[in-house]
N, C-alpha and C positions, 0 to 999 in steps of 0.2 A: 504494500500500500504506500502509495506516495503523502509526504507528509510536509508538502511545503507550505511557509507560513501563504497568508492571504498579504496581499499589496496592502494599502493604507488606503487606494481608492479602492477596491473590492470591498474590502470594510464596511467604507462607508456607504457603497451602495448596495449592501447586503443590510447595514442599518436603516437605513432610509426604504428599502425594499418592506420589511419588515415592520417597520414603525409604521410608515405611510399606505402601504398598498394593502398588504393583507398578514392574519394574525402568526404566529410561528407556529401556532399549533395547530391551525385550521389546514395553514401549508404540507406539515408532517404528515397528517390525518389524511388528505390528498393523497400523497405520494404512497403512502400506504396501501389507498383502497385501490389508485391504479396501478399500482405494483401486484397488488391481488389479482384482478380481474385478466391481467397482461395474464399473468403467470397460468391461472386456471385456462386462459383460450387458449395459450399452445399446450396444454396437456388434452383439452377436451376439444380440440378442435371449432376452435369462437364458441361453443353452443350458449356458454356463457355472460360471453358480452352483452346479449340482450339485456341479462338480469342484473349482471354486476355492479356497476357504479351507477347510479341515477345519475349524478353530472359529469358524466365524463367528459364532455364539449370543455364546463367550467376548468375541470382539472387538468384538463390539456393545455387549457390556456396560462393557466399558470405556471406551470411547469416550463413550460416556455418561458414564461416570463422570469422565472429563478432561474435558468440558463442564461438568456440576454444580462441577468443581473453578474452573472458568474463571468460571463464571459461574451461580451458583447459582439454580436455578428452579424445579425437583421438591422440595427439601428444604424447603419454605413451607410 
């Protein structure tokens, strides 16, 4: 596992991400359910996805947006 520190501007907009846009836990709790959902559709062949996450649209979106935050690449 790589274990480098974070810059001083990732920081801050990982703080700013977090204070401003959306809660740290609500964010977690995301990552979680579609981490679930991923996982059970390649064991069971998507049958899943129907039922999995009710906003998976919302948790996508964010999740992207923790990426952009991490390491900016759409906002060019």
């Amino acid at each position: 596992m790589i274990t480098d520190d974070f810059s001083t501007e990732v920081e801050t907009r990982l703080n700013d991400f977090f204070t401003d846009k959306i809660n740290y836990k609500e964010m977690a709790k995301m990552i979680r359910e579609v981490n679930n959902v991923l996982s059970l559709c390649v064991m069971r062949d998507c049958e899943i996805i129907k039922f999995g996450v009710k906003n998976i649209d919302d948790s996508f979106y964010w999740l992207n947006k923790l990426a952009e935050v991490l390491d900016p690449y759409l906002d060019a």
